[in-house]
C-alpha positions in Angstrom: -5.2 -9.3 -18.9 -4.8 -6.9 -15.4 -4.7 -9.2 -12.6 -6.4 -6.2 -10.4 -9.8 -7.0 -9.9 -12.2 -3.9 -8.4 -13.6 -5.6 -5.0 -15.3 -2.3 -3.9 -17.2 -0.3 -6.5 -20.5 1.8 -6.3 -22.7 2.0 -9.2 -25.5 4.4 -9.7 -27.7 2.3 -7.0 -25.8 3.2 -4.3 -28.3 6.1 -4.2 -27.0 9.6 -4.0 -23.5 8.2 -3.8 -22.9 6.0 -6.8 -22.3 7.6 -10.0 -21.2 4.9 -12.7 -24.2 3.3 -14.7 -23.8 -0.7 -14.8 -23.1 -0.9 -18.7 -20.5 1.5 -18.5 -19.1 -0.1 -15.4 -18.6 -3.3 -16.9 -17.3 -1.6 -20.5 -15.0 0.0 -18.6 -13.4 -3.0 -17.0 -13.4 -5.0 -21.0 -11.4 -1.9 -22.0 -9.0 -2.4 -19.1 -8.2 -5.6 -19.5 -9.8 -6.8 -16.3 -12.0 -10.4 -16.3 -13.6 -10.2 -13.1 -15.6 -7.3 -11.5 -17.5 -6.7 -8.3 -20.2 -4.2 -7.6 -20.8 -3.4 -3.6 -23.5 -0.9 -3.1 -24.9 0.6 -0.4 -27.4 -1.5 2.0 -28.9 -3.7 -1.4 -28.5 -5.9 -4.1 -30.1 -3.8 -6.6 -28.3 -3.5 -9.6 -27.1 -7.4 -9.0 -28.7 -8.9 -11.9 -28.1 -6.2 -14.3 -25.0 -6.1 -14.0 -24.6 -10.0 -13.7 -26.3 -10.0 -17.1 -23.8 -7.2 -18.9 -21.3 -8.9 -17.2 -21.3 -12.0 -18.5 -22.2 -10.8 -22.3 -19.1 -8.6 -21.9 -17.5 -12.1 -20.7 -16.1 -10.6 -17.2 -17.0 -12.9 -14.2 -19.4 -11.1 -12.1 -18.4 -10.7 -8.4 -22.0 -9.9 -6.6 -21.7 -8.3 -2.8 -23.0 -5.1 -1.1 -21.6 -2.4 1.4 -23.7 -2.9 4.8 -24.0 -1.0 7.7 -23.5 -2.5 11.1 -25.6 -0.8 14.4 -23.4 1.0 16.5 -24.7 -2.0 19.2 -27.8 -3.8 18.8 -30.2 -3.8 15.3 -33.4 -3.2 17.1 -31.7 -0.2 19.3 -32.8 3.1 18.4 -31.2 5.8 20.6 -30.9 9.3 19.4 -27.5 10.3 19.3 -26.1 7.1 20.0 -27.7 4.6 17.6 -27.4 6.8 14.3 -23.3 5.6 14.8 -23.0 2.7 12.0 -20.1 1.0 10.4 -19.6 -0.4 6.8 -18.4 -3.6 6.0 -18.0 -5.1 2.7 -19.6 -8.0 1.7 -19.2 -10.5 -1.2 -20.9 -13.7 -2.2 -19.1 -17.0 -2.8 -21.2 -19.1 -3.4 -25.4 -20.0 -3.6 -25.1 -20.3 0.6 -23.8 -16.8 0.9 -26.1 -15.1 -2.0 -29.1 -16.4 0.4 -27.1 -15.2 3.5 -27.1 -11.6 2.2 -30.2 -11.7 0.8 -30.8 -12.2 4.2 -29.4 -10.0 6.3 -30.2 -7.0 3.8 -33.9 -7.9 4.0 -33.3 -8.3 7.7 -31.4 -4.6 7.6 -34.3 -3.1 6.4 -37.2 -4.5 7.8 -36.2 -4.7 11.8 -32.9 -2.7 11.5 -33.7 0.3 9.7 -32.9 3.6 11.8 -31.8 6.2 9.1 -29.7 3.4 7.4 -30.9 -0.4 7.2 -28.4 -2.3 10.0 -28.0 -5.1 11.3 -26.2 -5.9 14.2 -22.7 -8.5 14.9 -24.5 -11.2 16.0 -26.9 -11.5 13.4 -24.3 -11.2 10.9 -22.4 -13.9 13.0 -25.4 -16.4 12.3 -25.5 -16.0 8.6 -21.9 -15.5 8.2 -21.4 -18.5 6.0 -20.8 -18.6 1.7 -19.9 -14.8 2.4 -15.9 -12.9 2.2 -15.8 -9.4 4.5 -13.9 -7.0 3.9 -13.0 -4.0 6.4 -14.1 -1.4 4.4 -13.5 2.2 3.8 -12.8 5.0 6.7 -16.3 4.3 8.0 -15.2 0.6 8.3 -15.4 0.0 12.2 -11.6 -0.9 12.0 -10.5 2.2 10.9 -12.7 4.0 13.4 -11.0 2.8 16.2 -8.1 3.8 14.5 -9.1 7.4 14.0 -10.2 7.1 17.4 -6.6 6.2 18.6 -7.8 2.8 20.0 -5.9 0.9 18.4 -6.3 -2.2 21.2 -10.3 -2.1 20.4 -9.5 -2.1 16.1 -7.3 -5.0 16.4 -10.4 -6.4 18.8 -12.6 -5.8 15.7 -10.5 -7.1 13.3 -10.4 -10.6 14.9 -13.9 -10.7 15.5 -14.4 -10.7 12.1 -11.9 -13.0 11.2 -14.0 -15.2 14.0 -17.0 -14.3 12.5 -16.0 -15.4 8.8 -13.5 -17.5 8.8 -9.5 -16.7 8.4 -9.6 -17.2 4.8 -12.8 -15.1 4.5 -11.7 -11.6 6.2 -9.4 -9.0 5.0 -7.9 -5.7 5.9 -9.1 -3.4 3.1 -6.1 -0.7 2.2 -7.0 2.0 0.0 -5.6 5.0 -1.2 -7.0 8.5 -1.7 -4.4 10.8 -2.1 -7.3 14.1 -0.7 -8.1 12.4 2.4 -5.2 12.8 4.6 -6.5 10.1 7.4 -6.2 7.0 4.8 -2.2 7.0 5.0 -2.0 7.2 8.9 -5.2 4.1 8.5 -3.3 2.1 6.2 -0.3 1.7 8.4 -2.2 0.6 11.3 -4.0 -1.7 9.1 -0.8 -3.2 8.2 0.2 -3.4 11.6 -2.6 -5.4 12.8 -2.0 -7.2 9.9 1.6 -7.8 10.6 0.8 -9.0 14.2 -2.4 -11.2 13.7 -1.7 -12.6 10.2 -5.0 -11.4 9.3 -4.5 -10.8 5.3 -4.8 -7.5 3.0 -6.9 -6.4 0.5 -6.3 -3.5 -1.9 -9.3 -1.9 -3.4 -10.4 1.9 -4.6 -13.8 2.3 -3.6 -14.6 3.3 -7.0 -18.2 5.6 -6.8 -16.9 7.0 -10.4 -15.1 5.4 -13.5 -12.9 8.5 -14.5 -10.9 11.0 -12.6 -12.6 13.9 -14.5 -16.1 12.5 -13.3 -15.1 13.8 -9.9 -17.0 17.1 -10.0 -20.1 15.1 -11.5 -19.9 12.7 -8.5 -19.8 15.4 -5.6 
């Protein structure tokens, strides 16, 4: 059995993004040898019982979570120019407590939040923080904006607000590695550097939005 489990992977309800369909997602995995899987799509929980079912029939333990987007300040700010800024951070459910929690602050995202992309905002997320394991996320993580930014003082600022938000054994530095996007190396050492100096643990994931290399074309 791999002992590589996929912590950040689109299916085909991260909408315009996403391009694996759940079945084939979670056939995928069986074939590789993998027994647990996690699906993180954009801003919902849609696919989450599908694939929770398929999951389980293909016996693979079912890792449910989302990709959120956090407001460049406030939720209910809604500048234009400033407030169409938002960050992703991954989200995955431990636990019945943090399964309500997201439930939570997507519903929350969408219904008070919502300018162009459902957000909420870091001190909502603070508040129902519990049951629930972040993860930096991609480029568009706010981490790794400040990095790209060359404020590397204000991403290692982030980065330990999250760990206060979640917990230290519920926050991780997410490295990934896409050899066509040249920023991700220059990223990654940072990451590893903040790592180094606060402790604050790493993550390895692909942000999968296909299953295959040739379904690239398909995808864009």
């Amino acid at each position: 059995m791999s002992k590589f489990v996929h912590l950040h992977v689109h299916s085909e309800y991260s909408l315009l993004d996403g391009l694996s369909k759940i079945p084939k997602l979670v056939l995928q995995a069986k074939i590789m040898g993998m027994n647990s899987l996690a699906i993180t799509d954009h801003g919902g929980l849609y696919g989450a019982i599908k694939f929770y079912k398929k999951a389980k029939e293909r016996g693979i333990k079912p890792i449910l979570g989302s990709e959120i987007y956090l407001a460049f300040e406030g939720m209910q700010d809604k500048r234009p120019g400033v407030d169409d800024t938002i960050y992703h951070l991954v989200l995955l459910i431990k636990n019945q407590e943090g399964y309500q929690n997201l439930v939570k602050i997507l519903t929350k995202a969408h219904l008070e939040g919502f300018y162009y992309k459902p957000r909420v905002d870091e001190e909502f997320l603070a508040a129902h923080a519990q049951g629930l394991i972040a993860l930096s996320a991609c480029l568009s993580g706010k981490v790794s904006q400040m990095i790209l930014a060359g404020k590397m003082g204000e991403a290692e600022k982030a980065a330990l607000r999250y760990q206060e938000i979640f917990g230290k054994e519920n926050f991780y530095l997410e490295l990934q590695r896409h050899p066509n996007i040249g920023e991700q190396n220059a990223v990654n050492n940072e990451l590893l550097a903040i790592s180094k100096k606060t402790g604050i643990p790493l993550v390895a994931t692909a942000d999968a939005h296909y299953l295959r290399k040739e379904d690239a074309e398909a995808q864009d």
